[in-house]
N, C-alpha and C positions, 0 to 999 in steps of 0.2 A: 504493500500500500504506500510505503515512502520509501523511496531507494537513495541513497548518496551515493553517487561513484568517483572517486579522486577529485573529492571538492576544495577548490582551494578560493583563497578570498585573502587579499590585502589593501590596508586602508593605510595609503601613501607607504614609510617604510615598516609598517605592522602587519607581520604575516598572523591573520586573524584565523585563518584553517589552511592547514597544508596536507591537501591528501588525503579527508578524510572521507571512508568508506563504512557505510553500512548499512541495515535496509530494516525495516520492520516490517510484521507481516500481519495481516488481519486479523482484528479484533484486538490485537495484543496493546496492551499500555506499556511502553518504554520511556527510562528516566534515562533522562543527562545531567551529570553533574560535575563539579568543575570550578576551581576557583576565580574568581572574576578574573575575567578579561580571555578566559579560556578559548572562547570561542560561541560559547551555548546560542546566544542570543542571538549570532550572525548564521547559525546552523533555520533557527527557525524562518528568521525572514527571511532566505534563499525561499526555503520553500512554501513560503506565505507572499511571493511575489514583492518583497519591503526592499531587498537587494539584491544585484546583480552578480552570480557568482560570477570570476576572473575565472576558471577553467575547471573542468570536470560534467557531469554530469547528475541535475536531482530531478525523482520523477515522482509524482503524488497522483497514487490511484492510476497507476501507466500512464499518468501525461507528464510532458516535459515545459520545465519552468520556463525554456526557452523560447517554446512555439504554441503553449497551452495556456495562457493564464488563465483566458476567460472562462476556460470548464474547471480551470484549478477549482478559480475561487464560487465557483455550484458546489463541490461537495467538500468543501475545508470551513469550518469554525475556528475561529481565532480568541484567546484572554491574551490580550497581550498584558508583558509585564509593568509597563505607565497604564496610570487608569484615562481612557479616552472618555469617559462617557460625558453627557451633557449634565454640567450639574444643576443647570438652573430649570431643566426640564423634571417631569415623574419620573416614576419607574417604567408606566405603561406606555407613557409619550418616547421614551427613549427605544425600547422596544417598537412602539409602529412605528416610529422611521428609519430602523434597519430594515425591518420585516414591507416595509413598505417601496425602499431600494433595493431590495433584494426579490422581491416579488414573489415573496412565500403566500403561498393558496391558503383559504381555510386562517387567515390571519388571528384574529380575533379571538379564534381558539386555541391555536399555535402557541399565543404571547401567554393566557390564561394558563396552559400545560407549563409550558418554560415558567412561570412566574414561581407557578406551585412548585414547582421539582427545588427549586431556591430558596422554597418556603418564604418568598417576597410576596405571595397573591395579596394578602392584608395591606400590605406599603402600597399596593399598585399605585394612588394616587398619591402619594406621598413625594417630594420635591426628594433631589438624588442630592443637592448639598446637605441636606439633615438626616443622610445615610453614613453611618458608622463605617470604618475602610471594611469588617467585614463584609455588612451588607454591600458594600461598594464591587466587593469582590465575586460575590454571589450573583449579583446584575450582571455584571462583565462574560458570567462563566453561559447564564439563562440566555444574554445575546445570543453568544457563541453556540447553542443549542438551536436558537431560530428556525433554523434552516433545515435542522433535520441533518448535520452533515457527520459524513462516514469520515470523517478524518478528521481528529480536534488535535490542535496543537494548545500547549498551557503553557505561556512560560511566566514561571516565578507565581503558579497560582497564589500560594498560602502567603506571600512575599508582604512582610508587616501584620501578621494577624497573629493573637496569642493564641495559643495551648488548645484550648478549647474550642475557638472559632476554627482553627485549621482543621480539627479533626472533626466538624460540623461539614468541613469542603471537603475531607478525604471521603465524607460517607457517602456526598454528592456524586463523586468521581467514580467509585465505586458500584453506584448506579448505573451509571454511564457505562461503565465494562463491562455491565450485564448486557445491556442493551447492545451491545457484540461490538460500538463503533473501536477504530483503531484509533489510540491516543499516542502523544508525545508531550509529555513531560519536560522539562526543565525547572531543576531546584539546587537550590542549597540547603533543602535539610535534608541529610543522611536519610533519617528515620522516614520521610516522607515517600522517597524514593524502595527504601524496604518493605515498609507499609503496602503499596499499590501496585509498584510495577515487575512486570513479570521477565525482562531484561533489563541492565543496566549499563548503559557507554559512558568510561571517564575519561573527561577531555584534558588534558594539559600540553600549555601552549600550541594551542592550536592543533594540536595530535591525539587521535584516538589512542589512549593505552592501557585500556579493556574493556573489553564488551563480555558479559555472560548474566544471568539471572543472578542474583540475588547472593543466594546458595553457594552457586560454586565459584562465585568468586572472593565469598568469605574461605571454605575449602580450601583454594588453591594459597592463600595468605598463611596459613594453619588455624587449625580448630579453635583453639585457644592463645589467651594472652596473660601474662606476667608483666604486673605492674608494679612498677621499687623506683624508690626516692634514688637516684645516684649520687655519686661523690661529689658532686657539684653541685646538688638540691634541686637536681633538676627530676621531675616525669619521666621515667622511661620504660618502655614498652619491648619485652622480647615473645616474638611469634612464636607457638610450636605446633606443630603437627600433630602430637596423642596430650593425651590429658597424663600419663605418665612422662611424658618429656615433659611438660607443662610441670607437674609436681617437682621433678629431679632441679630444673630450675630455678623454682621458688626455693629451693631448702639448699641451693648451691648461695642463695643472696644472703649478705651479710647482715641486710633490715628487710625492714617488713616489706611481706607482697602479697600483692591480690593476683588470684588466679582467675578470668571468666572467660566463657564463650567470644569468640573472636564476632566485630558486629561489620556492619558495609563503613562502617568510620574509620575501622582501623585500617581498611583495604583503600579510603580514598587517601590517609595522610601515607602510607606507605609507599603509596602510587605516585604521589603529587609533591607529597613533603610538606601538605600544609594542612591546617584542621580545616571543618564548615564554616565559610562566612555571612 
């Protein structure tokens, strides 16, 4: 449903993607994550028609970004990560004039379904400036639903929303997965990315360097982690393989250590060398 093939992209002397390849496939929810500046955000607008890849090839739903836009954007819904919406309009007024640009059938019952799934029907009339960023966030996703479209892209859904509110959006999304459409993700929280999606691609500098689910790319890190203060007071983390090398380790340390399951965090600062931001 979304194919990259040796995507590259630079903005003046910033190689923003070099080469990156990889493809999702139907139904499937895939996270990208990645410390700012990685790439993520120029991955989506290639293929939400926002920017012009410099070379390779992306293709959404077997069309190409190149000679395809206008059936792109029929079956792609977008939240992008800035909030576009009108704030001085409703809820419901902001929804009829996508749904009204976009020429969705059946309108009026369309915006009524999207509103509910957001649990915004109550707000409909309610002005979008005295919408809390979650509800803000909620609006954006119901937009992007309008249309009915087989391919959502999300980047930085939960992005500014506490604890609670994002896991009000994971249940949304959730939804969504049922309903079979193929998603893309983009985040910066770990757990959000473990939570939902059923592949994960970590981007650094501009380079894909791993793709696999969830699972086996905590696996292929080791099972477990060994946590001790070092000589220097500093945090440090040793990976292992069995829960008996995991033991032999902790009782080889001179101070205290935590032994736990290895999580997707330990696999992106591993990967990247940097924590979640």
């Amino acid at each position: 449903m979304i194919e990259f093939s040796g995507v590259s992209k630079s903005f003046g002397k910033v190689q923003a993607l070099d080469r990156v390849s990889f493809s999702v496939g139907e139904g499937e929810v895939f996270g990208l994550l990645g410390p700012n500046g990685a790439g993520k955000t120029t991955l989506v607008k290639i293929a939400t028609l926002l920017t012009l890849l410099d070379s390779g090839t992306c293709r959404v739903h077997g069309l190409d970004v190149r000679r395809d836009g206008a059936a792109i954007k029929r079956v792609i819904g977008v939240v992008p990560q800035a909030n576009n919406l009108d704030r001085e309009l409703t809820a419901y007024e902001n929804l009829l004039i996508y749904g009204m640009l976009h020429k969705v059938p059946a309108l009026k019952t369309i915006i009524e379904e999207s509103l509910r799934s957001v649990d915004l029907w109550e707000r409909r009339d309610s002005v979008v400036s005295g919408f809390s960023g979650g509800m803000q966030r909620r609006l954006l996703l119901a937009r992007a639903l309008l249309a009915q479209p087989d391919v959502l892209f999300l980047d930085e859904p939960s992005i500014g929303l506490d604890p609670q509110i994002r896991r009000q959006m994971w249940d949304i999304i959730r939804k969504i997965r049922i309903d079979g459409r193929t998603v893309l993700i983009t985040t910066h929280y770990i757990e959000e990315a473990e939570a939902l999606c059923d592949r994960v691609g970590i981007l650094t500098k501009g380079k894909l360097t791993a793709l696999d689910s969830p699972a086996k790319l905590k696996s292929q890190a080791g099972e477990y982690v060994v946590e001790f203060i070092g000589s220097d007071g500093a945090l440090q983390q040793s990976l292992c393989r069995t829960e008996a090398e995991a033991a032999e380790a902790a009782r080889r340390c001179t101070l205290s250590s935590v032994v736990r399951p290895t999580n997707l965090e330990d696999v992106f600062v591993r990967l990247t060398g940097r924590g979640a931001e």
